[in-house]
SERO-799586 format. One record per residue: x, y, z of N, C-alpha, C in turn. Coordinates in steps of 0.05 Angstrom, whole numbers, padded with zeros to 5 digits, always signed. Layout:
! residues N
XYZXYZXYZ ...
! end
This chain:
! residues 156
+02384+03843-00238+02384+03829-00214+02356+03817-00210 +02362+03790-00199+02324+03781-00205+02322+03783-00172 +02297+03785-00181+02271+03777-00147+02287+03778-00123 +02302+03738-00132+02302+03737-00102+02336+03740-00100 +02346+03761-00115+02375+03769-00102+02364+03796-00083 +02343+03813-00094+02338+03839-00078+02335+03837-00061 +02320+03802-00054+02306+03800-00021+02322+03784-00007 +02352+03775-00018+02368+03769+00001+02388+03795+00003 +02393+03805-00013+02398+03838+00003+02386+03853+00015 +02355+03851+00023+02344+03868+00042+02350+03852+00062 +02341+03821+00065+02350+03807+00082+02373+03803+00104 +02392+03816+00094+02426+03816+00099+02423+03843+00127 +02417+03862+00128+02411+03878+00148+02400+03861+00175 +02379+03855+00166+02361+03847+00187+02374+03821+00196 +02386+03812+00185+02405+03781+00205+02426+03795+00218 +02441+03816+00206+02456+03822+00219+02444+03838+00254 +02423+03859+00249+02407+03858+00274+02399+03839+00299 +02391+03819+00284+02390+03792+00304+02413+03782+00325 +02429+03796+00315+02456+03785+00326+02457+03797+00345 +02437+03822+00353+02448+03843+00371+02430+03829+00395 +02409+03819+00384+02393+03805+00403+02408+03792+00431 +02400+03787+00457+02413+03780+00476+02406+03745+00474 +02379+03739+00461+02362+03711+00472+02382+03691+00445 +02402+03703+00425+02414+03687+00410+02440+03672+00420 +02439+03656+00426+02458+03649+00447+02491+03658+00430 +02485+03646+00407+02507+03645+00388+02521+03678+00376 +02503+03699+00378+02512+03719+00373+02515+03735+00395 +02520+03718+00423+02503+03744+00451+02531+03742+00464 +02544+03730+00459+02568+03730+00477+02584+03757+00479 +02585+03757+00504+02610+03781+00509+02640+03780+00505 +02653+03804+00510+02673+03806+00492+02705+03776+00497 +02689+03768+00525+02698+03741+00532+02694+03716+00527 +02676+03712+00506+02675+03694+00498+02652+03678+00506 +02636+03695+00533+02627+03677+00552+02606+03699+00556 +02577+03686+00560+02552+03700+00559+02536+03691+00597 +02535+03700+00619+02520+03704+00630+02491+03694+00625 +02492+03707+00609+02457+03701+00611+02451+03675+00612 +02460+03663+00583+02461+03638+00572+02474+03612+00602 +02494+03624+00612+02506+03606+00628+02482+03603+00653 +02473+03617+00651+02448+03619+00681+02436+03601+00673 +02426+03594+00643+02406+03581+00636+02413+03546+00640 +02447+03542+00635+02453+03521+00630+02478+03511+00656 +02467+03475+00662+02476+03469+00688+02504+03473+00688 +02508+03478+00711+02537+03478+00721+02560+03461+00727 +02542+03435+00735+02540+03410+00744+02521+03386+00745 +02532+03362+00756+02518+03343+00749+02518+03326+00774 +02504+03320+00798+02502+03308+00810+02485+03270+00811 +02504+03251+00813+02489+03221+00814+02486+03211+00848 +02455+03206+00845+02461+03199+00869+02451+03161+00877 +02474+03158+00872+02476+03120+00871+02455+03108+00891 +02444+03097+00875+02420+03069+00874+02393+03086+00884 +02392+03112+00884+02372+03120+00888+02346+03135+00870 +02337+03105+00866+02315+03098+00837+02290+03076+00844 +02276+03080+00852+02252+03058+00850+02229+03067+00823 +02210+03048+00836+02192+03046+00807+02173+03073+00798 +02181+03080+00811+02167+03118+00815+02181+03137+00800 +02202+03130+00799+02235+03146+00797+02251+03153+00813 +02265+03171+00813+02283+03184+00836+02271+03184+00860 +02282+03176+00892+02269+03169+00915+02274+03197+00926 +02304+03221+00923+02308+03240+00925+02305+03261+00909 +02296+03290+00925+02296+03317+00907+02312+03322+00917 +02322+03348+00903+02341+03366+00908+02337+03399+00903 +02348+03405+00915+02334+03442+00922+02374+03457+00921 +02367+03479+00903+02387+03498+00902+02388+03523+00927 +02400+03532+00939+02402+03559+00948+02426+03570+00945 +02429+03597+00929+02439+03615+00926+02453+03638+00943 +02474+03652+00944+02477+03667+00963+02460+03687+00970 +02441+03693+00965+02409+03705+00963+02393+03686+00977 +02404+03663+00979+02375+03659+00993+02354+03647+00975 +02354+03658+00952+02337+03643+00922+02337+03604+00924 +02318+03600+00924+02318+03571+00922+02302+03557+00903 +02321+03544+00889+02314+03529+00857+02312+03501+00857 +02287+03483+00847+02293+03457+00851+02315+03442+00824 +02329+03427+00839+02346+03415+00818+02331+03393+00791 +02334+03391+00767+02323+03374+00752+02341+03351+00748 +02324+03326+00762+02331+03303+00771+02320+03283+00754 +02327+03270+00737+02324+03243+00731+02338+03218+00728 +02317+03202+00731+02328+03169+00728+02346+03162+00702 +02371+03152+00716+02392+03140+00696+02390+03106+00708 +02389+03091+00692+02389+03062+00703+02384+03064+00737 +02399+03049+00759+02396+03054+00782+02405+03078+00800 +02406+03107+00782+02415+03126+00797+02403+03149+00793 +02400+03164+00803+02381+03192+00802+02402+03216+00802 +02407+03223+00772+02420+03240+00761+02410+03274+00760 +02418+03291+00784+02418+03317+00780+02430+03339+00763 +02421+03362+00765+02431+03381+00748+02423+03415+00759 +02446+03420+00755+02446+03448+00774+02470+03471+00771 +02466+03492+00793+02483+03513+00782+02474+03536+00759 +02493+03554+00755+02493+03568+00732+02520+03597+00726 +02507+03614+00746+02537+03627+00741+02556+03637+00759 +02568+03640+00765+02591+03643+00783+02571+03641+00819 +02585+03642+00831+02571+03639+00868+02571+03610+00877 +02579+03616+00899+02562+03591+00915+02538+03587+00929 +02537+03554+00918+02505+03546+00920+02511+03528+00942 +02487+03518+00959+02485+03507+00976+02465+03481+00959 +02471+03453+00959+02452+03434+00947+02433+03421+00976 +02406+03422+00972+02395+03407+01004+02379+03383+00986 +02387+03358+00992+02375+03336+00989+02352+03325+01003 +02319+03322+00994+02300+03309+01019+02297+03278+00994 +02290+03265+01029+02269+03240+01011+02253+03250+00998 +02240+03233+00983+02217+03249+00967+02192+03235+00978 +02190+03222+00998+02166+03203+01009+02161+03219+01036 +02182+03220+01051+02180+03235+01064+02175+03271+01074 +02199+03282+01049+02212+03305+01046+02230+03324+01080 +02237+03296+01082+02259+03295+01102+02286+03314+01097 +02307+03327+01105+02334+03327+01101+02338+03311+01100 +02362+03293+01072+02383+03274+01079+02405+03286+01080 +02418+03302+01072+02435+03312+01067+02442+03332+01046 +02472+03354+01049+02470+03378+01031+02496+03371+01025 +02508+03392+01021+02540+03404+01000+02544+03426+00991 +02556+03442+00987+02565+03467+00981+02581+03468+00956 +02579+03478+00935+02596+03479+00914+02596+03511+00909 +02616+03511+00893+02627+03543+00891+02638+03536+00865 +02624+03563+00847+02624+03558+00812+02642+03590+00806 +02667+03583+00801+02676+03604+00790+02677+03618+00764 +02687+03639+00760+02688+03647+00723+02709+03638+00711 +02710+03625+00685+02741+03616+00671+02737+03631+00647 +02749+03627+00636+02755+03635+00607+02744+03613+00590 +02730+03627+00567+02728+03597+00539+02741+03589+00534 +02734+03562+00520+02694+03558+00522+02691+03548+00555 +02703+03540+00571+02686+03530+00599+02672+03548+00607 +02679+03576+00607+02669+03599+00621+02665+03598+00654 +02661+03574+00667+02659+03567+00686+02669+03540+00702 +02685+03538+00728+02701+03511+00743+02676+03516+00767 +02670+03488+00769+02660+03478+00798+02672+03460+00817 +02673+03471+00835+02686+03451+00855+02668+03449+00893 +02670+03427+00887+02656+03417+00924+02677+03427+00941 +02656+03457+00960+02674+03465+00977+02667+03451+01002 +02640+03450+01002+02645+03425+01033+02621+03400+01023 +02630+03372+01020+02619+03356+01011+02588+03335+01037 +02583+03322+01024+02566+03311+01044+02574+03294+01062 +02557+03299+01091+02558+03290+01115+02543+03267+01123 +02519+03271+01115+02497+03251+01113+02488+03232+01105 +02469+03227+01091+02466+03204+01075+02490+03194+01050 +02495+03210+01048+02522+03211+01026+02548+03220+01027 +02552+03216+01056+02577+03218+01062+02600+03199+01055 +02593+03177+01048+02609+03142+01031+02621+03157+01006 +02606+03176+00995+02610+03178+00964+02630+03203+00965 +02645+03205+00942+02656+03218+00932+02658+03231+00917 +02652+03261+00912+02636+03279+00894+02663+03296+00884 +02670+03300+00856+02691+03317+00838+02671+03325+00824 +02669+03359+00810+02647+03368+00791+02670+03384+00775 +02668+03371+00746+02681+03395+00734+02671+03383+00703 +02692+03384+00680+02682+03376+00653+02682+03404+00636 +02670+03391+00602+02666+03424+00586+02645+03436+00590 +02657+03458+00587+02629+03483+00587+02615+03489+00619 +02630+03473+00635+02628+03477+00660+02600+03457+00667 +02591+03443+00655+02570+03418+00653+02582+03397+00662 +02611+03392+00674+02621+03354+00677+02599+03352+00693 +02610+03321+00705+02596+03313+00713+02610+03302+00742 +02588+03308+00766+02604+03305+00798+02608+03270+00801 +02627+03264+00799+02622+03233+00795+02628+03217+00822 +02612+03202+00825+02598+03188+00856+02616+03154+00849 +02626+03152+00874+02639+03128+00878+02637+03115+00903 +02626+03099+00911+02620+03088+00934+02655+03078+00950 +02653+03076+00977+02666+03076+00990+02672+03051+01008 
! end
């Protein structure tokens, strides 16, 4: 047996170890198919919020709260004329609060509630109470794969 067959047989242990690791997304899943951890990390949803883009970028932030109380800012960027959010993670409902960003006014919020599914989605979102405010014209549905669609905004 030469060299480098020994040192892909010592090798062969130690990958299999790795697997036990939690930070491997690909070997961490539970016996459902569906990893927690990983899903915390990755959005739930996708919020657009139409024509709101100047030469700055996005005119709006957005802020998460949790049924805790925990508050996360949403990661927002410019898609042509719309300011494309991203949010959520694993099961609960979140409360979304929208400010200007010039001002950091309230414009308006929404409530979504992210349940557990089965794989691969692992997770359904749905708008339990939609916006009142500034964005009350629009029309928000959140769902898609892996529990990532996208909430799609249609003017009114």
């Amino acid at each position: 047996m030469g060299p480098m067959n020994r040192l892909l047989l010592a090798l062969v242990p130690l990958g299999a170890l790795l697997c036990l690791v939690p930070a491997v997304p690909g070997c961490a899943a539970d016996s459902s198919g569906c990893n927690d951890g990983q899903l915390a990390l990755e959005p739930a949803f996708y919020i657009p919020f139409v024509g709101r883009v100047d030469e700055d970028g996005c005119t709006v932030t957005a802020f998460i709260y949790d049924e805790d109380g925990n508050r996360l800012r949403m990661q927002c960027s410019a898609y042509e004329t719309d300011c494309l959010c991203q949010g959520g993670g694993v099961a609960g409902v979140y409360e979304i609060v929208v400010y200007d960003r010039d001002t950091s006014v309230e414009i308006d919020d929404l409530q979504v509630t992210i349940s557990a599914a089965g794989p691969p989605e692992c997770r359904e979102s749905e708008v339990t109470r939609g916006f009142d405010g500034a964005f009350r014209h629009q029309v928000f549905g959140i769902g898609g794969a892996g529990g990532a669609g996208g909430a799609g905004g249609a003017e009114h």
